[in-house]
N, C-alpha and C positions, 0 to 999 in steps of 0.2 A: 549564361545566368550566373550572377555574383553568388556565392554561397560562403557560411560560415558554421564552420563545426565547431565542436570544442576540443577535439586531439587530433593528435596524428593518424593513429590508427582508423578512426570514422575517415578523414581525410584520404588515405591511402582508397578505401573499402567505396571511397563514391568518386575516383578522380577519373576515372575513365569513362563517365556519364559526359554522352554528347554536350557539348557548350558548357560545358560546368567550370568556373574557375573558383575554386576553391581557396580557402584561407582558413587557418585555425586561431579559435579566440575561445579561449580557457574563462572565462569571462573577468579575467581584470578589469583593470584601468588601464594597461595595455592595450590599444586596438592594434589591429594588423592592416588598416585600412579605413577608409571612407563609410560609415555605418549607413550614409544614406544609398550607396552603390548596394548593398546586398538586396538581394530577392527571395531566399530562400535562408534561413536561419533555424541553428539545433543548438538551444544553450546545453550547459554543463547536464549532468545528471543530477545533480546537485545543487540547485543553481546560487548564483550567489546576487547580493544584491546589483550590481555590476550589470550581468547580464539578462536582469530584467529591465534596470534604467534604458537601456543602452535603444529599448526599440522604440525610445522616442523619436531617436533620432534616425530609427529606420524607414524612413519617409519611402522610397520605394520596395521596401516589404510587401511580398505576396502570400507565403506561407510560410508560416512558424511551428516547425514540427520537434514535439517534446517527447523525450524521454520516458515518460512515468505516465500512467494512467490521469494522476489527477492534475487540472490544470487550476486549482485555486490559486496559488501562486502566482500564476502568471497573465489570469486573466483581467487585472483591473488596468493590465500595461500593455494590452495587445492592441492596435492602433485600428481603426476602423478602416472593413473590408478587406483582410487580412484574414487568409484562410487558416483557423487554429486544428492541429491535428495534434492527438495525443499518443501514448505506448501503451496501445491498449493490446492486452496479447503479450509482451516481452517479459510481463513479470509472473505470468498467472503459473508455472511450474516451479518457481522459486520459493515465489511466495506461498504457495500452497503446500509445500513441503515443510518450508518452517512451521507452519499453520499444525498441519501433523505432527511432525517432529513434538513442536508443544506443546501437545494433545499428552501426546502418548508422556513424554517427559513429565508432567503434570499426573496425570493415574500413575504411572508406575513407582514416581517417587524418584526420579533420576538427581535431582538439586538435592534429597536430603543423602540419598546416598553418595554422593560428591562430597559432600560435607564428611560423612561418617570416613570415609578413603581417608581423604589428607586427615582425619584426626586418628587414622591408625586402629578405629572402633567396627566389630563385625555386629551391623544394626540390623538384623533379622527383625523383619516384619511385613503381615500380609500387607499388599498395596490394591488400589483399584485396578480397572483396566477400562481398557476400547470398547473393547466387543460386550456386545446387550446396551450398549447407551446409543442415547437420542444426544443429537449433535442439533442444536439448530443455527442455520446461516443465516443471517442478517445482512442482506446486501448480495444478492443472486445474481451473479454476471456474469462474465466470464471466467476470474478469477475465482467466485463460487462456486461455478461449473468444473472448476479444475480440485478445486480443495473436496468435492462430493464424490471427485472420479478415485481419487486417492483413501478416500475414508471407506469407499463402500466396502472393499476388501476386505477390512478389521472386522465388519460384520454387527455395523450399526444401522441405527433408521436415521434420515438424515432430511431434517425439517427445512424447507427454501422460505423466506421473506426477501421479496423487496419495495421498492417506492409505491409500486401499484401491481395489483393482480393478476395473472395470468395462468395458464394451464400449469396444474403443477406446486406454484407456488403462492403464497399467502402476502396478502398486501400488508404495508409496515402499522395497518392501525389493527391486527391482530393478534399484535406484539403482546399485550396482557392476558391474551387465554392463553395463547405459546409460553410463556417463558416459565409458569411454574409446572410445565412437564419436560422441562429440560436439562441434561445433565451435565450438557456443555453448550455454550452460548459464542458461536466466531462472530466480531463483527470485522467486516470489508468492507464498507458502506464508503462512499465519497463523502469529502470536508464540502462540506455546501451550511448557508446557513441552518435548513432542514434540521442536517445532522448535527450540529452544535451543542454539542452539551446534551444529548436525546438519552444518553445513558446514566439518569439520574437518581437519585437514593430512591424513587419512582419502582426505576425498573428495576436495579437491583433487587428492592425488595418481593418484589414477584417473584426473584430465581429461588430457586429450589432451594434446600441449604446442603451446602457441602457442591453446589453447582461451582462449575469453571467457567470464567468469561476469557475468552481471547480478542485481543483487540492486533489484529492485522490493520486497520483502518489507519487513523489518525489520533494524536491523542487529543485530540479536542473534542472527538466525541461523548469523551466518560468524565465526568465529574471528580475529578478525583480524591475532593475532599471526602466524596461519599462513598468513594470504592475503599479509601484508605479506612473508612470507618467498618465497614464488611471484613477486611481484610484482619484490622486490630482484632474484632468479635471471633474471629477465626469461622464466622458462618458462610463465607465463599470463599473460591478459591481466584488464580488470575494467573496468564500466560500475557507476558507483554510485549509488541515488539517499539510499541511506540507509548510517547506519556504526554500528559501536560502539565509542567513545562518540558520544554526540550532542546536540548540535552536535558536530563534529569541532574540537576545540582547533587553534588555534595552534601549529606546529612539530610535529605530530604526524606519527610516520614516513610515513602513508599518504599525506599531503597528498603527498609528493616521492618516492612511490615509481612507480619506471617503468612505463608502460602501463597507467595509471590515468587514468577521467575519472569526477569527480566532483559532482555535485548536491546542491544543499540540500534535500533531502526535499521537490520539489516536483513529483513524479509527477503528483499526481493535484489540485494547485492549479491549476486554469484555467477559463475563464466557464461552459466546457460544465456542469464540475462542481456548478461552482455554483448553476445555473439548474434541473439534475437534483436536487440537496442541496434545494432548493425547494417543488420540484413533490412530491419524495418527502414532506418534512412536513406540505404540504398534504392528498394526500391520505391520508397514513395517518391526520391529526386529522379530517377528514371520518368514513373509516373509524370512527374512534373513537367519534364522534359519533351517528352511525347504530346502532353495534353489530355492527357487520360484522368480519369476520375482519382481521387486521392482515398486513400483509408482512412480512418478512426476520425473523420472529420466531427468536429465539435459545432452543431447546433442549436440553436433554441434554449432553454432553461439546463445547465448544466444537475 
């Protein structure tokens, strides 16, 4: 079985899987071979335009297994009958820690006391906290599942929404009686057209005032002209790891708007993940190898 990673390391971690001849492709314009020979292909974590073109030309492609949860990216270029798998599972402790992490950063006032440090100033003052608030998740998966495991500890109630209802959890059209009894709002939700824009001066206006939104998601779900304008009134609050646009430009209003802390889209980039992003390549090309059923297979309406 022809295969293509994107480093060394994945390379080294799947070379000893029966029939497997391995090549690593970073995804340049570099190839290291014949793109119609491969059968098994893992672009970058990252990917870049490169190594999404590239599966045009993977004519005998059978499974294209991704790194990340969400395959928006890649699926208007995945070729038909081509088994799509995602990394579902590799980022959900990562990601959920930042999720925390920004929670708690957010109530305690971590960003302004940073500020008061490097300017030399002792800025005494109460802050909020974790504990006695309602969190509610937008987008209940497994990554949900992991950021509730983590919260319950602080000694919150901890609201689930996703696409549709199940034990447990609240379906996404009871999103306006939830959101003005909430005092932190995470969204995780997949980029699908669905969620496009779903967090609009709409919803905003429903949250509580002095509420946190956290966006773990994508930034194309939140409006941002309308978050920037919550943000200016100083009546919510926001924990960001991602924006729209992205990269976040230079001089752009959200950078210096108040009650904002911001991240470069690195949720879910840390060793854990990557050791998981690993283990999962390996054994789904195992899998492959055998014949055996494959994980995180992507069917039907993503």
């Amino acid at each position: 079985m022809k295969v293509w990673v994107p480093d060394k390391e994945i390379a080294e971690a799947v070379a000893h899987v029966a029939g497997a001849v391995v090549d690593v492709y970073p995804g340049g314009d570099d190839l290291p071979g014949d793109p119609g020979e491969v059968e098994f292909y893992v672009p970058p974590f990252t990917p870049t335009p490169q190594s999404r073109a590239v599966l045009a030309r993977m004519t005998n492609l059978k499974i294209l297994q991704l790194q990340v949860a969400g395959v928006d990216t890649f699926l208007p270029h995945v070729p038909p009958g081509v088994v799509l798998c995602n990394g579902r599972g590799i980022h959900d402790a990562s990601t959920a820690e930042w999720v925390v992490g920004g929670i708690i950063a957010a109530q305690r006032d971590f960003p302004r006391f940073v500020d008061a440090q490097r300017d030399g100033r002792w800025d005494w003052h109460m802050t909020d906290a974790l504990a006695d608030r309602s969190v509610l998740i937008v987008g209940y998966g497994s990554v949900g599942a992991a950021i509730e495991r983590r919260l319950l500890p602080f000694e919150t109630e901890v609201v689930r929404v996703a696409r549709t209802a199940r034990d447990g959890v609240h379906p996404v059209g009871a999103l306006p009686d939830l959101l003005p009894q909430a005092d932190v709002v995470v969204l995780i939700v997949p980029s699908t057209p669905e969620t496009t824009g779903m967090v609009d001066a709409g919803f905003l206006a429903r949250m509580k005032d002095g509420a946190l939104l956290v966006n773990a998601a994508r930034g194309s779900v939140v409006d941002t002209g309308a978050l920037v304008a919550e943000l200016s009134r100083r009546r919510l609050r926001a924990v960001l790891d991602v924006t729209d646009p992205e990269p976040l430009p230079a001089g752009h209003p959200l950078w210096s708007a108040p009650g904002v802390f911001i991240t470069p889209h690195v949720g879910g980039s840390t060793p854990a993940s990557r050791r998981r992003s690993i283990a999962l390549v390996r054994a789904q090309l195992e899998r492959a190898a055998r014949g055996e059923p494959l994980r995180n297979v992507i069917t039907g309406a993503y």
